[in-house]
FIKOLTOR-239037 format. One line per field, with one value per residue (C-alpha): residue number from 1; residue in three letters; x, y, z. Coordinates in pm, whole numbers, plus 50000, padded with zeros to 5 digits. Example, Ala and Ser with C-alpha at 12.3 -4.5 7.8 and 13.67 -1.06 7.14 Angstrom:
num	(1:2)
residuo	(Ala:Ser)
px	(51230:51367)
py	(49550:49894)
pz	(50780:50714)
//
This chain:
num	(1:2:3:4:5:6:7:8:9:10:11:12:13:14:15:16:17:18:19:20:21:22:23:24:25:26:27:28:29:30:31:32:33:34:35:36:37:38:39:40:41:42:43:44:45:46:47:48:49:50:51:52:53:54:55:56:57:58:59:60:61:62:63:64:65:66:67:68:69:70:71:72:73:74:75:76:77:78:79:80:81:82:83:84:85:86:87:88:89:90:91:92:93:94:95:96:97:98:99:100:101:102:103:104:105:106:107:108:109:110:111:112:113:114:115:116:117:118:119:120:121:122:123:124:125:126:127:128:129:130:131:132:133:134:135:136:137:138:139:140:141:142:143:144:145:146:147:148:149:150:151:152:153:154:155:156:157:158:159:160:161:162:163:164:165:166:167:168:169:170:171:172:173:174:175:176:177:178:179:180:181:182:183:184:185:186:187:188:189:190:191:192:193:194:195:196:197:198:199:200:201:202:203:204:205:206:207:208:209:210:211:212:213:214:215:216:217:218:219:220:221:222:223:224:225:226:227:228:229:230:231:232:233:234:235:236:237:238:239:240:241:242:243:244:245:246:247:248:249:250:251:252:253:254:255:256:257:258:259:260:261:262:263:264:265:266:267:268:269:270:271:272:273:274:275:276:277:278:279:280:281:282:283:284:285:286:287:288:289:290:291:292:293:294:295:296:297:298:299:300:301:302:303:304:305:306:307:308:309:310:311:312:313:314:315:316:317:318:319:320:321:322:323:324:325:326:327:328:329:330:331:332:333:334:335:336:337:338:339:340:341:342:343)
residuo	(Unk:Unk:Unk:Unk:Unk:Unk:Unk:Unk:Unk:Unk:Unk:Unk:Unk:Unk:Unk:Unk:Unk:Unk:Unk:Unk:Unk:Unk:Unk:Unk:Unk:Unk:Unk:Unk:Unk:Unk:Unk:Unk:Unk:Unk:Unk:Unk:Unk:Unk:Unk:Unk:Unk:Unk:Unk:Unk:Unk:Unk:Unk:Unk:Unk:Unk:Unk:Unk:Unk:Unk:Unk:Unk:Unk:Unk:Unk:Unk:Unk:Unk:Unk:Unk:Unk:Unk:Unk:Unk:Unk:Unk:Unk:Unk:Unk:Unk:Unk:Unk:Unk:Unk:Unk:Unk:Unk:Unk:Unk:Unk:Unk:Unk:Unk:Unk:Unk:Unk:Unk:Unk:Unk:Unk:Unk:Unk:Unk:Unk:Unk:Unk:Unk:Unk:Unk:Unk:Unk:Unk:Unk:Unk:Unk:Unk:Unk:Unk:Unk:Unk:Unk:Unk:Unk:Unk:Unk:Unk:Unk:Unk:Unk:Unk:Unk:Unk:Unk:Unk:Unk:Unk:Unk:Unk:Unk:Unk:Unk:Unk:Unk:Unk:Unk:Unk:Unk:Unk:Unk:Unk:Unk:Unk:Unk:Unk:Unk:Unk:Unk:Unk:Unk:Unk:Unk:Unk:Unk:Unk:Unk:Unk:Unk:Unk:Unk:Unk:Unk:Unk:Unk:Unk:Unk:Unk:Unk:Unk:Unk:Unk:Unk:Unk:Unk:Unk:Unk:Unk:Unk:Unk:Unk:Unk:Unk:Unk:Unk:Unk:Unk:Unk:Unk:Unk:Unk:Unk:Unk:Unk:Unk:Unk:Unk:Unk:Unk:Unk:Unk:Unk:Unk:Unk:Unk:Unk:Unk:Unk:Unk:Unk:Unk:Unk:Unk:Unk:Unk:Unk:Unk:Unk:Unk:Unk:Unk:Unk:Unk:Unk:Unk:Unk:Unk:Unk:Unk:Unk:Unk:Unk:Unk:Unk:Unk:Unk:Unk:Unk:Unk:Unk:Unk:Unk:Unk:Unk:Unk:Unk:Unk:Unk:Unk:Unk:Unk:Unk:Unk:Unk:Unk:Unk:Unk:Unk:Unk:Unk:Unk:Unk:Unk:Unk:Unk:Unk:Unk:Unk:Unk:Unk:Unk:Unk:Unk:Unk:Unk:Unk:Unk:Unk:Unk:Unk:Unk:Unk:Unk:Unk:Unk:Unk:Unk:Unk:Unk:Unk:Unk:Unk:Unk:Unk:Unk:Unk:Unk:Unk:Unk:Unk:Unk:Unk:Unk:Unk:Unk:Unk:Unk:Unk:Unk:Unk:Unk:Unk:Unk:Unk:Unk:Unk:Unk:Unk:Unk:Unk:Unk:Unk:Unk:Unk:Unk:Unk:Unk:Unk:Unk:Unk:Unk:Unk:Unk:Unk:Unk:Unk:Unk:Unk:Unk:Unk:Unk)
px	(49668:49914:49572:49361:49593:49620:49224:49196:49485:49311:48987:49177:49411:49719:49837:50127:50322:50451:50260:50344:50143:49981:49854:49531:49635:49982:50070:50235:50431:50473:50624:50855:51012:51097:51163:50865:50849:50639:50580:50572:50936:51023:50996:50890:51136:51059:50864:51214:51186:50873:50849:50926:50970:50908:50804:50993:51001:51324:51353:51444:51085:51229:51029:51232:51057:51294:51246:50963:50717:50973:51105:51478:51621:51968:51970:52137:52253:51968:51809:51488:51663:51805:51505:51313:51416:51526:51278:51197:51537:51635:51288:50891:50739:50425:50345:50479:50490:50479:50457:50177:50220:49969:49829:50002:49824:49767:49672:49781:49860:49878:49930:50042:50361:50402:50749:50949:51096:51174:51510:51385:51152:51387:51618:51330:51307:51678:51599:51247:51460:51764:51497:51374:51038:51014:50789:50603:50596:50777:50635:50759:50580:50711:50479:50414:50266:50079:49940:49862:49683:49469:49308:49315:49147:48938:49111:49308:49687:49817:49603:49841:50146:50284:50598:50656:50422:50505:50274:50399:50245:50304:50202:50188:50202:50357:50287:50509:50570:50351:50471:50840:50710:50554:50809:51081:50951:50887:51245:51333:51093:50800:50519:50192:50147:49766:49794:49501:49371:49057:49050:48829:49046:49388:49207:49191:49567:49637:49473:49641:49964:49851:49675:50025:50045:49714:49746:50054:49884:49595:49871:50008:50272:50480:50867:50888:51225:51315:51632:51754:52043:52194:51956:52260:52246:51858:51849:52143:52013:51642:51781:51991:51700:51499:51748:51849:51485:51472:51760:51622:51284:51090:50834:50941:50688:50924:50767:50846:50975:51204:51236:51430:51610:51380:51278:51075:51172:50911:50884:50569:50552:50244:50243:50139:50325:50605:51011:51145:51242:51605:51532:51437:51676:51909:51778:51784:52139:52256:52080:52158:52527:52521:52325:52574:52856:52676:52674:52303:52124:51936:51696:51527:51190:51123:51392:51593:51369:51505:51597:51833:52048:52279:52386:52393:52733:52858:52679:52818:53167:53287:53362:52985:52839:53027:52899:52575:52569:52711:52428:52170:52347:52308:51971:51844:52166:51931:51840:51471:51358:51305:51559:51781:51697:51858:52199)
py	(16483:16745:16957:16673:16619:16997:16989:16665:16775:17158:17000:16894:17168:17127:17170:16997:17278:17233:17406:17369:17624:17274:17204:17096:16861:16719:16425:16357:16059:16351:16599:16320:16199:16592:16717:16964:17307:17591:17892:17821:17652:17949:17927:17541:17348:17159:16813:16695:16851:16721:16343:16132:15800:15628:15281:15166:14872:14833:14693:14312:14354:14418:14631:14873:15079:15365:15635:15631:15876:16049:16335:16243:15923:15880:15469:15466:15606:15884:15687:15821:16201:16002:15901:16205:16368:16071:16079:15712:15571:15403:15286:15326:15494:15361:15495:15795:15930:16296:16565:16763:17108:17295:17587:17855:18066:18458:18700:18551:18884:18851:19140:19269:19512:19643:19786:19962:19611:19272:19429:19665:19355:19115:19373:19399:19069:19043:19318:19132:18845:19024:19210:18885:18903:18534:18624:18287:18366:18602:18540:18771:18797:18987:19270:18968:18749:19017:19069:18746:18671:18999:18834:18464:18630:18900:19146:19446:19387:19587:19876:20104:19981:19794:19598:19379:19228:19091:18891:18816:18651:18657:18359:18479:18856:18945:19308:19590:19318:19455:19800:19716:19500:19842:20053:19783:19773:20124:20242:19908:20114:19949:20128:20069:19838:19640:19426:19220:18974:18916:18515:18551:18809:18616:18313:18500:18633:18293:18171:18502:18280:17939:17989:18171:17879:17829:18201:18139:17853:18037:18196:17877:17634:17681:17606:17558:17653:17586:17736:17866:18049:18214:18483:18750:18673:18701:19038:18978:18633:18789:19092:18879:18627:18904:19085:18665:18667:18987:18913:18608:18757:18560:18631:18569:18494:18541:18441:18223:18163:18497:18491:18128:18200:17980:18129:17992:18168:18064:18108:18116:17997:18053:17717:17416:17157:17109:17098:17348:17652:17737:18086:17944:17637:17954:18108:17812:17777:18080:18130:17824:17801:18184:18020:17728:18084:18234:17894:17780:17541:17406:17267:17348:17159:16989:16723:16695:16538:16462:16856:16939:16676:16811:17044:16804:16763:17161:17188:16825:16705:16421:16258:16335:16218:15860:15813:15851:15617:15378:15430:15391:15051:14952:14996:14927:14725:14610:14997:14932:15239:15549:15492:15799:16058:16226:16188)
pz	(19138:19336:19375:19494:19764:19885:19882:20133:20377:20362:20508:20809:20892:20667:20328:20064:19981:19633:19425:19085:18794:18648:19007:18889:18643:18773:18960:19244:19073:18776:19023:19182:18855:18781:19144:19042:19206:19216:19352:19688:19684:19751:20134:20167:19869:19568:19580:19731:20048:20117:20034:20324:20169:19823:19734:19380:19168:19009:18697:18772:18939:19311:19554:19764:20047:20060:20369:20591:20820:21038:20917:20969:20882:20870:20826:20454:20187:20058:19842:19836:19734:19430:19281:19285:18944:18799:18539:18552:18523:18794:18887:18903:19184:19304:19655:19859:20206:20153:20410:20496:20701:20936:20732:20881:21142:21051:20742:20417:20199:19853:19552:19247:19169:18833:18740:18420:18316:18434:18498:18793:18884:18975:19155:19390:19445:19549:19804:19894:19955:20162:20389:20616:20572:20403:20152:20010:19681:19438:19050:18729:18412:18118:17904:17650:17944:18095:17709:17716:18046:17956:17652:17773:18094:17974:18228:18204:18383:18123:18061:18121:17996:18289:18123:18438:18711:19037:19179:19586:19951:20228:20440:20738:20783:21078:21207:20974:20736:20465:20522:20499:20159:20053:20135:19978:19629:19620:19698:19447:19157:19148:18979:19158:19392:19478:19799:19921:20214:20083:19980:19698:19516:19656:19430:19134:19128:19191:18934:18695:18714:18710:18402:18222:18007:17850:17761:17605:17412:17277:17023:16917:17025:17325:17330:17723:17879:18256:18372:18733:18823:19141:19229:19231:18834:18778:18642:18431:18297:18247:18042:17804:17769:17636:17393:17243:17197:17009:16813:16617:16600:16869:17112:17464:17719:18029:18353:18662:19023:19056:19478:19355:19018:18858:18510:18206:17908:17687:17301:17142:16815:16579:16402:16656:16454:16285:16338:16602:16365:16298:16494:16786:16754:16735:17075:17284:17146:17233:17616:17765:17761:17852:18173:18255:18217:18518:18727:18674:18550:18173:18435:18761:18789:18434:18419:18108:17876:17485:17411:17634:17647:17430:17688:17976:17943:17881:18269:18417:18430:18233:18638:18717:18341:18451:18796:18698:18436:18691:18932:18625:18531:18951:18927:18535:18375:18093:18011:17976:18206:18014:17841:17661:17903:18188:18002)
//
């Protein structure tokens, strides 16, 4: 488990930075097969960035030891980057060298902004983002997740009518950094602002957004989207997600990475079984080719899965779609790994 393995390196100085909001219940094989994120990607990458080598059995039964310990390796072709995000495709992981970092030395700050919308919110984080302070994590959450967490919780994020929370850390907190973070959102609109160094409280605002999805849950079924665009398009992409929503009458839990354009549009629907309904069908239909318009992507950190394949190829060029079914047939020619997804 991706949490198991923080808690071990921890004990001895050091930490594996991709964090994903499952942490406690992911894998690391999981989080390799989908590139998996979180919200510390945004100053220390994706799962990619931090597995050093990968060993795979391909589907003839051939083990390949791909990478290694050193942090560069320039040997061969990158095979180790191909693999992570496959989905299973091209072969079974079943051992990897990932990377550990030394816990950073210094205050770790971590708080809460509230704002007017998610519209204000994520034009703070653009300016968070253009100021140099390297903030570690930048997380949105719409009214209807803030709703949410208050009644899965038993807490009160939303007592007075906040419509958009940030929740942000800083890593290490240089001197004026959290003054220049004060001063930032507040000239970006931000309504109140709670910052805090105390671990015990930076555990619980932690566990605020790991815990978005089980709130999300308690009303039913969640229709989980995964989308990232350019982060000069976040605002723009955030406010049409919300008025598609409206439009065919669903309720939009909008939360997600916002310092790396990484956004989960959610739908909550109140039956847990059953076909996708035409209304949502109608949503999805309509948001993600307005994100491929704006140069992003149907998927950031979830892989591709059986849903979106539909729109693989309005994002991929017919040149691209080819080559990688040539590398699939390279490495599975019989098609008996995972096969129909990715494409």
């Amino acid at each position: 488990m991706n949490g198991d393995l923080d808690q071990a390196a921890r004990k001895v100085g050091y930490f594996y930075a991709p964090d994903p909001g499952s942490k406690p219940i992911s894998t690391i094989g999981g989080n390799i097969a989908t590139n998996a994120g979180g919200m510390a990607s945004l100053k220390y990458g994706t799962t990619r960035e931090n597995v050093l080598g990968l060993k795979v059995v391909l589907a003839d039964g051939r083990l390949l030891e791909l990478g290694g310990a050193t942090f560069k390796n320039n040997a061969s072709y990158d095979l180790t980057d191909l693999f992570i995000g496959s989905e299973g495709t091209l072969g079974v992981v079943v051992e990897a060298t990932v990377r550990l970092r030394p816990i950073p030395f210094g205050d770790t700050v971590t708080g809460l902004a509230t704002f007017a919308d998610v519209h204000a919110l994520t034009h703070a984080v653009q300016v968070l983002q253009a100021s140099g302070v390297n903030p570690s994590m930048l997380e949105v959450l719409n009214r209807v997740s803030i709703e949410a967490l208050d009644e899965y919780e038993g807490i009160d994020l939303g007592g007075r009518g906040e419509q958009a929370l940030l929740i942000f850390q800083l890593d290490v907190a240089v001197a004026g950094a959290l003054d220049l973070v004060d001063d930032l959102l507040r000239k970006a609109g931000a309504q109140t602002i709670d910052v805090t160094s105390d671990p015990a409280r930076t555990a619980t605002i932690i566990k605020i957004r790991q815990d978005i999805f089980a709130a999300g849950a308690q009303y039913g079924r969640l229709i989980v989207e995964d989308i990232a665009v350019p982060l000069g398009q976040l605002a723009i992409v955030a406010d049409r997600a919300e008025a598609i929503a409206a439009k065919h009458g669903q309720r939009l839990l909008l939360l997600g990475h916002a310092g790396d354009g990484n956004l989960h549009p959610d739908i909550i629907l109140e039956s847990k079984d059953g076909a996708l309904p035409a209304e949502t069908q109608a949503y999805i239909d309509e948001l993600l080719p307005f994100v491929i318009s704006v140069g992003g992507t149907v998927s950031a950190e979830h892989g591709i899965g059986t849903i979106k394949k539909k729109w693989v190829p309005q994002q991929l060029s017919p040149a691209v779609q080819t080559l990688q079914q040539q590398i699939k047939a390279v490495f599975d020619p019989t098609g008996i790994l995972n096969p129909g997804r990715k494409f």
